[in-house]
C-alpha positions in Angstrom: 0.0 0.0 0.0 3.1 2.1 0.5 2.8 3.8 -3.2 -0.8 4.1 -3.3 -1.0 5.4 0.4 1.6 7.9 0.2 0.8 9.2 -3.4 -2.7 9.7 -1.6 -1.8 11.6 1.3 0.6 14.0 -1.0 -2.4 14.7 -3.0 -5.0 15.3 0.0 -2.2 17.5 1.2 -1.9 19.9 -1.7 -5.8 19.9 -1.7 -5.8 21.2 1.9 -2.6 23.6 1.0 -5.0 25.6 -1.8 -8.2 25.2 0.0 -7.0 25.9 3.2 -4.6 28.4 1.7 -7.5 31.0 0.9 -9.7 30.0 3.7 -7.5 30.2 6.7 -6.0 33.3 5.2 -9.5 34.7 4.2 -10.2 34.0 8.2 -6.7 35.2 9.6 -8.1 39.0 7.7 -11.5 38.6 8.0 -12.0 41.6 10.5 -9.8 44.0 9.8 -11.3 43.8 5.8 -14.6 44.3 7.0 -13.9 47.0 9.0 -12.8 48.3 5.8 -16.1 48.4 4.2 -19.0 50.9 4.6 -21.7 47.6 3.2 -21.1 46.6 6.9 -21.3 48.4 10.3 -18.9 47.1 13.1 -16.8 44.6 10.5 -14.9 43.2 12.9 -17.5 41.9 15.1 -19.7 40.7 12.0 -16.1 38.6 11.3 -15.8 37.2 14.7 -19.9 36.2 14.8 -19.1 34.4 11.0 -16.8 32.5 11.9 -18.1 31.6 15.4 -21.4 30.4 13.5 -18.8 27.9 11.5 -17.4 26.4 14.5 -20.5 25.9 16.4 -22.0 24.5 13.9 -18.8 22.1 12.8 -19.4 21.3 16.0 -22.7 19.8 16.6 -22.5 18.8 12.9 -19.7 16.2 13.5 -22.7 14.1 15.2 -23.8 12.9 11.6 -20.4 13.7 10.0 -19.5 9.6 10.6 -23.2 8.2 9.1 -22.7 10.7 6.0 -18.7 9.7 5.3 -19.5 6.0 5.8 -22.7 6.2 3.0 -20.5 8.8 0.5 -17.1 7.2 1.2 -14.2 9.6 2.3 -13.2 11.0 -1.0 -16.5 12.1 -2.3 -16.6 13.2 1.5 -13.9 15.4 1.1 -15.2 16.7 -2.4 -19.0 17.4 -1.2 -17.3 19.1 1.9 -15.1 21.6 0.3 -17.7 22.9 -2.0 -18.9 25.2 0.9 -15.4 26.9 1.6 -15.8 28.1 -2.1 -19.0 29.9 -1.4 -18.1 31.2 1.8 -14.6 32.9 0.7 -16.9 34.4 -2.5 -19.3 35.8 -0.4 -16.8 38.1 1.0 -16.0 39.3 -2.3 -19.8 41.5 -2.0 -19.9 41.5 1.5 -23.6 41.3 3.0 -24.7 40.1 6.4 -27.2 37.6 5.6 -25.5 36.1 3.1 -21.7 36.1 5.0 -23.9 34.0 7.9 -25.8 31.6 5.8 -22.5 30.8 3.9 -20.9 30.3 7.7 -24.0 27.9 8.4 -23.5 25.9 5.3 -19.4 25.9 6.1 -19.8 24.6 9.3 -21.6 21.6 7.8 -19.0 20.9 4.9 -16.3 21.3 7.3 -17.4 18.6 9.9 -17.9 16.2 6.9 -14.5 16.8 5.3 -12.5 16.5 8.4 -14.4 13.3 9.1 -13.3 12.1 6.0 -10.1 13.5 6.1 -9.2 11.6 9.3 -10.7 8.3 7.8 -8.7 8.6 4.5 -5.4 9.9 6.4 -6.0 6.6 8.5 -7.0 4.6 6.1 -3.7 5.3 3.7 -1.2 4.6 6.5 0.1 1.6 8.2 1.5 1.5 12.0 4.7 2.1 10.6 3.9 5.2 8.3 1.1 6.8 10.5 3.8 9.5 12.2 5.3 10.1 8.6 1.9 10.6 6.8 0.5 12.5 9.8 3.6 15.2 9.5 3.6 15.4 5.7 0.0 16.1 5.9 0.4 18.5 8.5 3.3 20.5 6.6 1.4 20.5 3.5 -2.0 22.1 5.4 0.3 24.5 7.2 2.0 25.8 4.5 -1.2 27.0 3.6 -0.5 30.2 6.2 2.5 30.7 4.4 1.4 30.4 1.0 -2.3 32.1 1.0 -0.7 35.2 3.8 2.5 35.8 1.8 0.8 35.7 -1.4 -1.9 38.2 0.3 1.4 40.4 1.4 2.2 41.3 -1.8 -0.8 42.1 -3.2 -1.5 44.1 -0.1 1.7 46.5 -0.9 2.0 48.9 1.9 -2.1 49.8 1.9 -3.1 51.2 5.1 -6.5 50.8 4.2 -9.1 48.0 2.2 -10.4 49.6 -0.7 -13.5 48.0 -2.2 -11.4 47.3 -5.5 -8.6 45.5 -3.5 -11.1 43.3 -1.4 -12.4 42.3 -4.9 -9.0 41.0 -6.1 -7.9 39.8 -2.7 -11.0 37.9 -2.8 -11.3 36.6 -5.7 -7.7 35.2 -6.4 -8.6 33.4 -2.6 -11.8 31.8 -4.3 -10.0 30.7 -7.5 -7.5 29.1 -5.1 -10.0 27.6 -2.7 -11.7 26.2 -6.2 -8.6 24.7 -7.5 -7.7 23.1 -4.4 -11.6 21.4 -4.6 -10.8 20.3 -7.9 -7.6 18.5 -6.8 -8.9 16.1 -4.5 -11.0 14.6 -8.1 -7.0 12.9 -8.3 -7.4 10.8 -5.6 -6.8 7.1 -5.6 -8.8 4.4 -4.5 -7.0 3.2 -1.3 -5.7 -0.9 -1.7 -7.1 -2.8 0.8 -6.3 -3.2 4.1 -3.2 -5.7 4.9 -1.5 -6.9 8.3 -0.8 -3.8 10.2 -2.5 -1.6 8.4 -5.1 0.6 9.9 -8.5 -0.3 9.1 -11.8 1.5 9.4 -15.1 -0.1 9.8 -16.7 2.8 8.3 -14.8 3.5 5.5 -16.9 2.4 2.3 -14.3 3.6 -0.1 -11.3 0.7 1.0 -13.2 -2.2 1.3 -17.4 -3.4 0.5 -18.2 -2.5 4.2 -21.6 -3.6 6.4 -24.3 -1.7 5.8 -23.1 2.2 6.6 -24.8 3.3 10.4 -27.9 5.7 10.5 -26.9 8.9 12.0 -28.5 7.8 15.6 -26.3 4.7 15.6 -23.5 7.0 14.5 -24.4 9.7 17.4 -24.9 6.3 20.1 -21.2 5.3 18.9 -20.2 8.9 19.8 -21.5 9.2 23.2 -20.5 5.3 24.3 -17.0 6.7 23.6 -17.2 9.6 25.4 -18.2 7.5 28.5 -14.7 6.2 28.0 -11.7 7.4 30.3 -9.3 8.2 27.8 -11.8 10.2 25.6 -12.9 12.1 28.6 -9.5 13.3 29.5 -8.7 13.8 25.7 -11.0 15.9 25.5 -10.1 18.7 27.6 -7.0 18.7 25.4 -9.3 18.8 22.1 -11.0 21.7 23.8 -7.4 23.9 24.6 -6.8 22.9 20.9 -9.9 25.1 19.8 -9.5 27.7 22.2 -6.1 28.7 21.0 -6.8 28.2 17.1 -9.2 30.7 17.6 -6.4 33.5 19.3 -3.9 32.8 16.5 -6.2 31.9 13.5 -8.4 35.0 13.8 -8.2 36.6 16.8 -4.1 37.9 16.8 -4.1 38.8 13.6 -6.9 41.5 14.1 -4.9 42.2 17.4 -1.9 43.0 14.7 -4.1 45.5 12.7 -6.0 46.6 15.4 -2.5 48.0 17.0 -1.8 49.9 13.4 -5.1 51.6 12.9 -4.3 54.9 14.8 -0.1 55.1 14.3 -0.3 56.9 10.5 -2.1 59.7 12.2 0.8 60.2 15.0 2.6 63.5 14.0 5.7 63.3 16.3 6.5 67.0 15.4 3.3 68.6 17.0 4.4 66.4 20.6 7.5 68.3 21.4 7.2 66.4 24.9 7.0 63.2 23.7 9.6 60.8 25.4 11.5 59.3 22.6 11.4 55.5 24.0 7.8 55.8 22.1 8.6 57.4 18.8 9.1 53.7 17.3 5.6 53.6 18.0 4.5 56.8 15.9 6.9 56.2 13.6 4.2 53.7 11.8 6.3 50.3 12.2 2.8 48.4 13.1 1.2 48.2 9.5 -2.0 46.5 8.0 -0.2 44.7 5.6 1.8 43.1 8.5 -1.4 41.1 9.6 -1.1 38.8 6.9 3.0 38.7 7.6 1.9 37.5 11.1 0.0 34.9 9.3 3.2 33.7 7.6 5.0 33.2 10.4 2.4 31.5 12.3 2.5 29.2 9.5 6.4 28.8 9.5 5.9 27.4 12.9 3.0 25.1 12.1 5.4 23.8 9.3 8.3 23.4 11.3 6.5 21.4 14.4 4.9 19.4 11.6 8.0 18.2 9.7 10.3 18.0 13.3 7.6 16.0 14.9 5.6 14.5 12.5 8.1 13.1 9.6 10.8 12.6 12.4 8.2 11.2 14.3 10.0 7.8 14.7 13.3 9.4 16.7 10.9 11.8 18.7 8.5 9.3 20.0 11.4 7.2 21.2 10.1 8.7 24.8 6.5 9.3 24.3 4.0 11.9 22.9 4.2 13.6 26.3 7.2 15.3 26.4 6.4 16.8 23.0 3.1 18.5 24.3 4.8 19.2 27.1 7.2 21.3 25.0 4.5 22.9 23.2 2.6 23.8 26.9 6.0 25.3 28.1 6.3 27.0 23.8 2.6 28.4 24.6 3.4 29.7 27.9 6.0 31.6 27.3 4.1 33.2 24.5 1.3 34.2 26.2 3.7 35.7 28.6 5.3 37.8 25.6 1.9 39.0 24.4 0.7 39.9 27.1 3.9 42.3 27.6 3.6 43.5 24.4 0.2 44.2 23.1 -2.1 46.7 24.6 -5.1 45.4 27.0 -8.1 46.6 23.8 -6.2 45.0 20.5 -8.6 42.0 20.4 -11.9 44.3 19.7 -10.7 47.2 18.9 -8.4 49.9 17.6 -5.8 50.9 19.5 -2.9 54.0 19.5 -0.2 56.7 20.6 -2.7 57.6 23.8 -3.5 53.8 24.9 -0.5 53.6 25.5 0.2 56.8 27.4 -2.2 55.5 29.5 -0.2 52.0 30.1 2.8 53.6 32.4 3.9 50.5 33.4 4.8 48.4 30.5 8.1 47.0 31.0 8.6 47.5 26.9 6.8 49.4 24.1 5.0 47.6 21.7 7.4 45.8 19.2 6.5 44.5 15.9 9.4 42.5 15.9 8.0 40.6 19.0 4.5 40.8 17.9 5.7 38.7 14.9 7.9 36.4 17.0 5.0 35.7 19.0 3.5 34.7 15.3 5.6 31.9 14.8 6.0 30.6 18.4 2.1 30.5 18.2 2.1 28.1 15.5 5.0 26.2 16.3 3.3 25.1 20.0 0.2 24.4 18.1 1.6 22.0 15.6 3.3 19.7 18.6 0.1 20.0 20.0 -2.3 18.3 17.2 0.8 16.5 15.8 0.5 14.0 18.9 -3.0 14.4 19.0 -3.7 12.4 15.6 -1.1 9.9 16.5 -2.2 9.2 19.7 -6.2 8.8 18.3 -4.7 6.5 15.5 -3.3 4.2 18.4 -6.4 4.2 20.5 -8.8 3.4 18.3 -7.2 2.4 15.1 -10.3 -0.6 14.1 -13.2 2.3 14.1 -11.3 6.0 14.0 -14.4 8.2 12.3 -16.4 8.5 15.8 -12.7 9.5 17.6 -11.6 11.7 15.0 -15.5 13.5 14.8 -15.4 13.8 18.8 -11.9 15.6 17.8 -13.2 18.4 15.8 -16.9 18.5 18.2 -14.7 19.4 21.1 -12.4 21.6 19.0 -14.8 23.5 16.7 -17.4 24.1 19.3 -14.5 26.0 22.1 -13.2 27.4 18.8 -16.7 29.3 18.5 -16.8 30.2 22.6 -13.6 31.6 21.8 -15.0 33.6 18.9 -17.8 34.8 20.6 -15.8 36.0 24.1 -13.4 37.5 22.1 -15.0 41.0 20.9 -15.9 41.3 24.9 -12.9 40.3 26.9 -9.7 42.1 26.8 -6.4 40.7 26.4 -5.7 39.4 29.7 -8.2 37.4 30.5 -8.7 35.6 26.8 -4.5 34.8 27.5 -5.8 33.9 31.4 -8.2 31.4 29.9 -5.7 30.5 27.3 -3.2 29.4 30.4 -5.3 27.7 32.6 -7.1 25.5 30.1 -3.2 24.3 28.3 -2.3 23.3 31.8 -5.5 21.4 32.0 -5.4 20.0 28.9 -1.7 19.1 28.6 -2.5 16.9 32.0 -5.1 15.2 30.5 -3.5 14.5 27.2 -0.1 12.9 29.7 -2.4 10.8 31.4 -4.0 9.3 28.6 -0.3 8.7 27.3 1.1 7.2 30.5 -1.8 4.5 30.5 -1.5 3.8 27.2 2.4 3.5 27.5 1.8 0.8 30.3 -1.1 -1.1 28.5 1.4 -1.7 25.5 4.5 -1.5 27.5 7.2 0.5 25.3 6.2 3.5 23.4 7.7 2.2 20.5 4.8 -0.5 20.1 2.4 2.5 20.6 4.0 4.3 16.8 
């Protein structure tokens, strides 16, 4: 299966590159373009409510994501799934309330099917002994996305301090050609060969072998909730939940933080403040631009990509001690972060815009704001983020590798839907207590996720048996 499998999961990953390419870049701008716009009053909070409406409904949608994967099979899964991403990046293009939410409704939906089936089909196209290498060349290949859709958005952006209708047009629509064309890819796919010894197979997987008659959706939904009765799952899933809540901060949330901090600098005239101490004229002097929201996004994906190929293709070396000391890395990565932002952005960045008399009125900060940090924190965002979901695939593949689609759908619930709390709290709370809820729920969550580890370590009794 070795050709067939890895041809497939090179394929599925340059899908996800384009799709998610134009999506997750469309997201990471999402509110500083529609605050851009006179079609829409308070763009940034229209932005956040969008995308909340995606994940909560992702969420709750992953209850009949299993029943509809295991009747259309995973690739036509996959297909039917990433039709929505298409409209909803279009809609953008003509911005209009009604139509930006009903496009988020019919997301949410495609997204819970295509992850479903894009956990069944990763799963499905790997063996024991390929599952860490497939996982991390997936996981590069979707992270690249940040780099490729934000650094192509960069230069197109120029140095514009502002979203004229004409450039959310072209921004817009070269995203939607690109989310298209990724769509179009996954039409390449092979038919997966048939499971061997070792290999990881799926009872609900119609398109590897001619499987039992697929579940209804309530038998689907029963499977579901008889797992999450389970110890391990219940643990595992405060770590899904941390997962969301910090997707949210770097996926949409920072990046408006980024903007947010360069909306009022252009207007600084350091001239007519004769008193003005000169710690703060790097400040006035305009480094924090709009275009640098999508350079934040490129970093962020230079760390996803990094943590994806270190831990993922490498994964053979690194698991040599476990899964746990690579979360643990990523809880200690996160940490610190948090501890950076927190220093360096001002207190109202998440919601709104901020400038030369915020921070006046922050005499305490033990540094100015930096962009240089602001985009360091970028990076070390994504990098703890991709150890985190790096060893939270492998470690679902080696709990329930015979029946993966109800794991993998629990997954994304308990990921989309805190994803979507995190949207919502986020145009209300100000920084420090979104990073306060960020820190308590990785400590939480890394726990859990060790625990689960552990016990499975001593059920199989090296961790080597557990790759």
């Amino acid at each position: 299966m070795g050709d067939v499998g890895l041809y497939n999961v090179v394929v599925m990953g340059l899908a996800f590159l384009c799709m998610f390419g134009a999506f997750q870049t469309s997201t990471f701008i999402e509110g500083t373009v529609l605050q851009s716009t006179s079609m829409i009053h308070n763009g940034d909070r229209v932005a956040f409510i969008s995308v909340s409406i995606i994940y909560f409904v992702f969420a709750f949608a992953n209850s009949f994501a299993p029943a509809m994967v295991s009747f259309l099979g995973s690739r036509i899964g996959m297909l039917l799934g990433a039709v929505p991403y298409c409209l909803f990046i279009g809609c953008i293009i003509y911005p209009l309330v009604p139509a930006l939410y009903a496009c988020s409704l019919l997301l949410g939906i495609g997204a819970a099917v295509l992850w479903t089936a894009q956990g069944e089909f990763l799963t499905v196209n790997s063996t024991e002994q390929t599952m860490g290498r497939n996982t991390g060349i997936f996981w590069a290949l979707l992270q690249s996305s940040l780099v490729v859709g934000n650094g192509a958005v960069y230069f197109v952006m120029g140095d514009a301090q502002t979203i004229s209708d004409k450039l959310r047009y072209k921004l817009y629509g070269i995203l939607t050609c690109a989310c298209t064309l990724g769509t179009l890819i996954l039409l390449f796919l092979r038919k997966p060969q048939a499971s061997g010894k070792g290999d990881y197979s799926l009872s609900l997987s119609s398109s590897v072998q001619q499987p039992a008659k697929p579940p209804s959706p309530l038998l689907a939904i029963a499977s579901m909730l008889k797992l999450l009765q389970t110890k391990e799952m219940l643990l595992l899933a405060l770590c899904f939940s941390y997962t969301g809540l910090e997707l949210t901060f770097f996926s949409g949330i920072y990046g408006t933080m980024v903007g947010n901090m360069a909306d009022a600098v252009p207007a600084v005239n350091t001239t007519a403040l004769p008193d003005l101490d000169p710690q703060l004229s790097h400040f006035t002097n305009g480094v924090f631009k709009k275009n640098q929201v999508v350079l934040a996004g490129v970093l962020v994906g230079a760390g996803e990509i990094l943590g994806g190929l270190f831990f993922g293709i490498l994964g053979k070396r690194t698991i040599k001690f476990g899964r746990d000391p690579i979360v643990l890395a990523g809880l200690l990565i996160h940490l610190a972060t948090y501890y950076v932002i927190y220093l360096n952005m001002l207190p109202r960045s998440p919601f709104d815009s901020v400038g030369f008399q915020d921070l006046l009125n922050d005499k305490d900060r033990l540094w100015n704001p930096s962009v240089g940090v602001a985009l360091g924190c970028a990076f070390t965002l994504g990098l703890g983020d991709s150890l985190f979901n790096t060893q939270i695939y492998g470690i679902i593949a080696a709990l329930y590798r015979d029946d993966s689609a109800p794991a993998y759908s629990l997954f994304k619930f308990f990921q989309s839907f805190f994803a979507g709390v995190a949207f919502f709290y986020s145009s209300y709370l100000v920084l420090r207590y979104q990073l306060g809820i960020l820190v308590v729920t990785s400590i939480i969550g890394t726990y859990a996720f060790v625990s689960v580890e552990w016990s499975l370590a001593n059920r199989r009794g090296s961790y080597e048996e557990i790759q």
